[in-house]
N, CA, C and O atoms as CSV, one atom per row, in Angstrom:
chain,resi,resn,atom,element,x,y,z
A,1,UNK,N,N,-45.071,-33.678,-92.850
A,1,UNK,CA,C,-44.564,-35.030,-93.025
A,1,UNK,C,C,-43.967,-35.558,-91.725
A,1,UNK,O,O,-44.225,-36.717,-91.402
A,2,UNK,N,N,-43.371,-34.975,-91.135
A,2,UNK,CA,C,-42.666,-34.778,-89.709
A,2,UNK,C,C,-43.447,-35.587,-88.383
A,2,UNK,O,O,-43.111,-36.493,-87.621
A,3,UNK,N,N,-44.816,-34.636,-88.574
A,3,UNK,CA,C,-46.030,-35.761,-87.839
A,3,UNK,C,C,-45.973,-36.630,-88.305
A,3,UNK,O,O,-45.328,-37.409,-87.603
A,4,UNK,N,N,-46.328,-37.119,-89.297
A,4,UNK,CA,C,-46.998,-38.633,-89.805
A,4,UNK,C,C,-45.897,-39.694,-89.332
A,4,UNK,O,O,-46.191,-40.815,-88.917
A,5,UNK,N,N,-44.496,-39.164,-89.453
A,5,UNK,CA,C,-43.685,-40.365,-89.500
A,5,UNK,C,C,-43.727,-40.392,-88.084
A,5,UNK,O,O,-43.393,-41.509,-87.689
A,6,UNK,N,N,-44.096,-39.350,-86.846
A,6,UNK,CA,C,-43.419,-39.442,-85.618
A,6,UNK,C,C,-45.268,-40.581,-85.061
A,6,UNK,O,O,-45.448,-41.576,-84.359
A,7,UNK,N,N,-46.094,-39.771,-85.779
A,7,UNK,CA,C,-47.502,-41.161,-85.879
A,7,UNK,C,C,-47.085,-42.090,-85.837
A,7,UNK,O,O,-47.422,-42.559,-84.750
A,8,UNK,N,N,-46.256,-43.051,-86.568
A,8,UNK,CA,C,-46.277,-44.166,-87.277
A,8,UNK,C,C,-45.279,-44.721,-86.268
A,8,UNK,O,O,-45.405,-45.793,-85.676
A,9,UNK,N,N,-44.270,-43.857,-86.145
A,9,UNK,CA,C,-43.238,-44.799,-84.814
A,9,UNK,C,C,-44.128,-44.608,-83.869
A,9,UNK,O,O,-44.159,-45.680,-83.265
A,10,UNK,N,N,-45.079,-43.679,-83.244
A,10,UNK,CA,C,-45.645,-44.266,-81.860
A,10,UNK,C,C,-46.594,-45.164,-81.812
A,10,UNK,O,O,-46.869,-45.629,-80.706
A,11,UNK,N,N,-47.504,-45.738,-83.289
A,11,UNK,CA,C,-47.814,-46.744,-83.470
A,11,UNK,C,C,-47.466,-48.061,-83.455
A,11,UNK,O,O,-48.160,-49.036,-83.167
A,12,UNK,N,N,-45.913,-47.975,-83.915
A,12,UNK,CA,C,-45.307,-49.086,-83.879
A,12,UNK,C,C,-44.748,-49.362,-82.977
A,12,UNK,O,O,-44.211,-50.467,-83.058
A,13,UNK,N,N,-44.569,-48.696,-81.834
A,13,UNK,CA,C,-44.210,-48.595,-80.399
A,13,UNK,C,C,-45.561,-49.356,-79.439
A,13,UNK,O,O,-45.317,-50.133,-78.516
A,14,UNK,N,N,-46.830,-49.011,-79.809
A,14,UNK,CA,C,-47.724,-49.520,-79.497
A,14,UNK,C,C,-48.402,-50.902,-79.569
A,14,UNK,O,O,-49.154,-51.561,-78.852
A,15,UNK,N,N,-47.581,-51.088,-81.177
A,15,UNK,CA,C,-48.690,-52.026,-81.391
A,15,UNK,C,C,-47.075,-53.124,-81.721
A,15,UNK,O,O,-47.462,-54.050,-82.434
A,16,UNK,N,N,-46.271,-53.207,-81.576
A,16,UNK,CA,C,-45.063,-54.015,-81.665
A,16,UNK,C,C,-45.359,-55.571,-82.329
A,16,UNK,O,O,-44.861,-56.216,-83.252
A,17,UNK,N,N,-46.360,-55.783,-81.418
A,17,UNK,CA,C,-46.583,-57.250,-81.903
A,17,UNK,C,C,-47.745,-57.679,-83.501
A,17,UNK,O,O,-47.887,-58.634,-84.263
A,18,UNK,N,N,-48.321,-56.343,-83.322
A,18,UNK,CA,C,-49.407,-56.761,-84.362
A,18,UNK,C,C,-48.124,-56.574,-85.910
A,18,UNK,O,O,-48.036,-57.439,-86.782
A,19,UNK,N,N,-47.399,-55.454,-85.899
A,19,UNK,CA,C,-46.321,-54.600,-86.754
A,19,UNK,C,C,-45.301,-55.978,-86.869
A,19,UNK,O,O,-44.806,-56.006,-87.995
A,20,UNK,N,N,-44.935,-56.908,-86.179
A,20,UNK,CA,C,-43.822,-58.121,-86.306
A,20,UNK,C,C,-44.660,-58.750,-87.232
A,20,UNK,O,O,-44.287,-59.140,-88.338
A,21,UNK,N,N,-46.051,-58.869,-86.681
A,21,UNK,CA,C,-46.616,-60.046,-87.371
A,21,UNK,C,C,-47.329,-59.862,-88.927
A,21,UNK,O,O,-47.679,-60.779,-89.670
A,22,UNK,N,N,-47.409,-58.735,-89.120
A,22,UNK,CA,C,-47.306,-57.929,-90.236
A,22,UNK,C,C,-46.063,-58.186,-91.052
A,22,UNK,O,O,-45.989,-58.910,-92.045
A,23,UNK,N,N,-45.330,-57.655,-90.623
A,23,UNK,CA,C,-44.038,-57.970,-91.951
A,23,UNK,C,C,-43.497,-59.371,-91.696
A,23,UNK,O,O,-42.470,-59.610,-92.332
A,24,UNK,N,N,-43.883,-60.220,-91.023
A,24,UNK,CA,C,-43.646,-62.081,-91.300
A,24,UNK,C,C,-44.907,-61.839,-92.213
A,24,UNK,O,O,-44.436,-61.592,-93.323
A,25,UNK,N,N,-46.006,-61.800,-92.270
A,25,UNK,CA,C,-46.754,-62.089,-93.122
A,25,UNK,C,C,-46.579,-61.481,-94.712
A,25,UNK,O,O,-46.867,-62.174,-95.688
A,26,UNK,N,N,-46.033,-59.998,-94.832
A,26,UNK,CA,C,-45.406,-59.348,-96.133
A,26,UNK,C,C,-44.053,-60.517,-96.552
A,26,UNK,O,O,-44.089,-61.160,-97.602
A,27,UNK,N,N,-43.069,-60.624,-95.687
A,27,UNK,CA,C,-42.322,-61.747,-96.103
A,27,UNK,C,C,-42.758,-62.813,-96.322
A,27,UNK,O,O,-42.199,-63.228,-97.337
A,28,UNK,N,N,-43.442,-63.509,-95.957
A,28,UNK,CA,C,-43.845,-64.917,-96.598
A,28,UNK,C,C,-44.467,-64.641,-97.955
A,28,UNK,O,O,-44.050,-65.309,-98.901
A,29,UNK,N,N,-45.399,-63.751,-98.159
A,29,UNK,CA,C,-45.975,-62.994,-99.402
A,29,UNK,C,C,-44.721,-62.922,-100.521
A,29,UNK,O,O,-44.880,-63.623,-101.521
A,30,UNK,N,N,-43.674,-62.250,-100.444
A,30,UNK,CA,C,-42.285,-62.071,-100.677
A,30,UNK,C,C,-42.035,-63.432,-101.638
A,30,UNK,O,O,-42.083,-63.762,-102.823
A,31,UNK,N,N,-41.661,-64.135,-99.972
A,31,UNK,CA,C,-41.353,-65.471,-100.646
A,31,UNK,C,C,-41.799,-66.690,-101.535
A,31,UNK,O,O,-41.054,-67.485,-102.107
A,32,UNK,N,N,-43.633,-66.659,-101.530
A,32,UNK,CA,C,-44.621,-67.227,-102.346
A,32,UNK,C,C,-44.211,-66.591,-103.973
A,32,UNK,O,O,-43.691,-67.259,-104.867
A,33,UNK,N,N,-44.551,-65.321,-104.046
A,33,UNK,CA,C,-44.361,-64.214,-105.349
A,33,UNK,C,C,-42.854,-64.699,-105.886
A,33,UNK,O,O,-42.376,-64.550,-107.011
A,34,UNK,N,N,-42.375,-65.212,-104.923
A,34,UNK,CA,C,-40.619,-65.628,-105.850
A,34,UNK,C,C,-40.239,-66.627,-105.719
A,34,UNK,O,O,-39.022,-66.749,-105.864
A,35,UNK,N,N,-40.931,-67.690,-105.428
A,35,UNK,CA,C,-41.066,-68.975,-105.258
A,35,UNK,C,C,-39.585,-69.501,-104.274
A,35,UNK,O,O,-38.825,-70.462,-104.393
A,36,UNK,N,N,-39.631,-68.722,-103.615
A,36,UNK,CA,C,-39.068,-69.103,-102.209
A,36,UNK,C,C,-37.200,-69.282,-102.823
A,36,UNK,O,O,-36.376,-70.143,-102.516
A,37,UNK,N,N,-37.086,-68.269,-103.615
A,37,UNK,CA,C,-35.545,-68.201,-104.493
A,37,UNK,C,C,-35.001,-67.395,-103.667
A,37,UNK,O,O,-33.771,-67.441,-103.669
A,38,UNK,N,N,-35.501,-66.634,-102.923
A,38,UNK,CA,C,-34.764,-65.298,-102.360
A,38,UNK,C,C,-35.027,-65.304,-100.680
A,38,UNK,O,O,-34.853,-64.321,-99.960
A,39,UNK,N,N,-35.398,-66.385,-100.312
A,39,UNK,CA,C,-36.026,-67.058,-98.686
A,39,UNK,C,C,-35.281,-66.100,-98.032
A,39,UNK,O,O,-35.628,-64.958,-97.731
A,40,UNK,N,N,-33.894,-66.832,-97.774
A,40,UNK,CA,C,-33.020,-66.644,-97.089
A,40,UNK,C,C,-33.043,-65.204,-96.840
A,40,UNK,O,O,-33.340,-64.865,-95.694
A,41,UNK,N,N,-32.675,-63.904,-98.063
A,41,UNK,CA,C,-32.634,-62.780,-98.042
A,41,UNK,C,C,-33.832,-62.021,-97.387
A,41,UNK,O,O,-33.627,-61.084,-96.616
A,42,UNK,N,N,-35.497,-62.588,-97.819
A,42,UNK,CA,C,-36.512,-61.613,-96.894
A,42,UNK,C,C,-36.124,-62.174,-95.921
A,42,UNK,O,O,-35.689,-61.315,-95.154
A,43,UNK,N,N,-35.987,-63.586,-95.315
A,43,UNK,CA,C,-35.619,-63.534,-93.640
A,43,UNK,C,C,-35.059,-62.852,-93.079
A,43,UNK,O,O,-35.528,-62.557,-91.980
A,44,UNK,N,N,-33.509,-62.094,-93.577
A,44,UNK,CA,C,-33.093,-61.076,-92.767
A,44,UNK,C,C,-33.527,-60.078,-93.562
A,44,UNK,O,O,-32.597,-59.970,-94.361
A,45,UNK,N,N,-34.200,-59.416,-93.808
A,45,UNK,CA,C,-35.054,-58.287,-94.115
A,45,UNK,C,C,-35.840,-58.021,-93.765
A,45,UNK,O,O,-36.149,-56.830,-93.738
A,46,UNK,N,N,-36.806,-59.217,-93.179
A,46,UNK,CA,C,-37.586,-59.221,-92.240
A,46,UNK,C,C,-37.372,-59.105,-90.468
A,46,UNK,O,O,-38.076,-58.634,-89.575
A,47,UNK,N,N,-36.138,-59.736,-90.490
A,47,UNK,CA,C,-35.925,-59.638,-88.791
A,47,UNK,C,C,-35.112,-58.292,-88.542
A,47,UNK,O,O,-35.075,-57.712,-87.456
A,48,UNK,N,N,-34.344,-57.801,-89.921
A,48,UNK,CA,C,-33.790,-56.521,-89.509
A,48,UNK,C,C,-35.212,-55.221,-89.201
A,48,UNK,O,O,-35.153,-54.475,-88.223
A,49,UNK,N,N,-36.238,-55.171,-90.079
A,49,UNK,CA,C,-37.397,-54.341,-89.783
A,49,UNK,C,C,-37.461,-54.430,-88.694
A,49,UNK,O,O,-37.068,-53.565,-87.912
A,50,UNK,N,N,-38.090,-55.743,-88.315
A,50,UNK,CA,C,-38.811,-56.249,-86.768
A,50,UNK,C,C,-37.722,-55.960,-85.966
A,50,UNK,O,O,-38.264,-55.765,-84.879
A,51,UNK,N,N,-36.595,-55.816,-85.813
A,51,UNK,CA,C,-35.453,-55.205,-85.011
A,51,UNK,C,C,-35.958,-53.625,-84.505
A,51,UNK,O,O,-36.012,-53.152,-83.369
A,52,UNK,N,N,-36.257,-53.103,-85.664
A,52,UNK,CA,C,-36.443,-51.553,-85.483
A,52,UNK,C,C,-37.749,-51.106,-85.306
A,52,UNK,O,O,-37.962,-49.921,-85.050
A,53,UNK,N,N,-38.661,-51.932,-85.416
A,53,UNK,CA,C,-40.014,-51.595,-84.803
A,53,UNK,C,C,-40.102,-51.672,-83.554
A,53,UNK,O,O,-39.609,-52.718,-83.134
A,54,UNK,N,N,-40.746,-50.658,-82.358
A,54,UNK,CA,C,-41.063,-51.114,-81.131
A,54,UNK,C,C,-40.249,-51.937,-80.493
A,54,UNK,O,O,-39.069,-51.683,-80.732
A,55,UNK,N,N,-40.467,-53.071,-79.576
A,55,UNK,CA,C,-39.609,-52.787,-78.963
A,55,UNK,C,C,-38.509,-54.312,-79.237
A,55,UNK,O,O,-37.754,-54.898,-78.461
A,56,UNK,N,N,-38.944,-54.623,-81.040
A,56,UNK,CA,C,-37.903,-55.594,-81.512
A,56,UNK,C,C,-38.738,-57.090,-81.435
A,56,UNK,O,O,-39.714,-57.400,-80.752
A,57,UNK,N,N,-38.036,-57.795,-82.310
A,57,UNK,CA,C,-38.613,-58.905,-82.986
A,57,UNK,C,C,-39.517,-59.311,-81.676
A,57,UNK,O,O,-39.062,-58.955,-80.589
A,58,UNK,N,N,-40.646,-59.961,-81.689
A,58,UNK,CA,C,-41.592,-60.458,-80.383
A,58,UNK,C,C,-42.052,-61.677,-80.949
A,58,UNK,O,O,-42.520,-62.543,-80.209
A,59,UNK,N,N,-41.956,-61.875,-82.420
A,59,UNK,CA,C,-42.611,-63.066,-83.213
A,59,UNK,C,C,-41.557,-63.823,-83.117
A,59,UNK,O,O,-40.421,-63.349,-83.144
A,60,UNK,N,N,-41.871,-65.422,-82.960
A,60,UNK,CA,C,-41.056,-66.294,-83.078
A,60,UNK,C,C,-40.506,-66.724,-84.006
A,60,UNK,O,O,-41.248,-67.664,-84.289
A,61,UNK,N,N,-39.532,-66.736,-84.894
A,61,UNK,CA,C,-39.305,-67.030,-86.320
A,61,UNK,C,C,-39.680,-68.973,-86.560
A,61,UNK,O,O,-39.214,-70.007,-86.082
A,62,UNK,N,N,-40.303,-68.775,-87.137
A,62,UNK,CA,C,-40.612,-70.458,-88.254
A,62,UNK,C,C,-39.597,-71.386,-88.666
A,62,UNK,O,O,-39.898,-72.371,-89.340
């Protein structure tokens, strides 16, 4: 298990920008599925992830 997760951070180390733009896109998903009741909350749920991926938010927030 040890590998996979140390995989996945050097992926996300790699790929930083594709991984931001990924979870803006799971959050907006989020926010459609709940009709935008809980906005506010995936926004920082979303920028706290993108904090800890690579090398931190790179997407411009909306």
């Amino acid at each position: 298990m040890g590998d996979f997760l140390n995989k996945a951070k050097s992926f996300a180390d790699q790929h930083d920008e594709q991984v931001d733009q990924g979870l803006e896109k799971a959050g907006d998903q989020i926010d459609e599925r709940t009709g935008n009741k809980y906005s506010e909350q995936v926004d920082r749920g979303v920028d706290e992830a993108q904090k800890r991926t690579g090398e931190g938010d790179t997407v411009p927030r909306s």
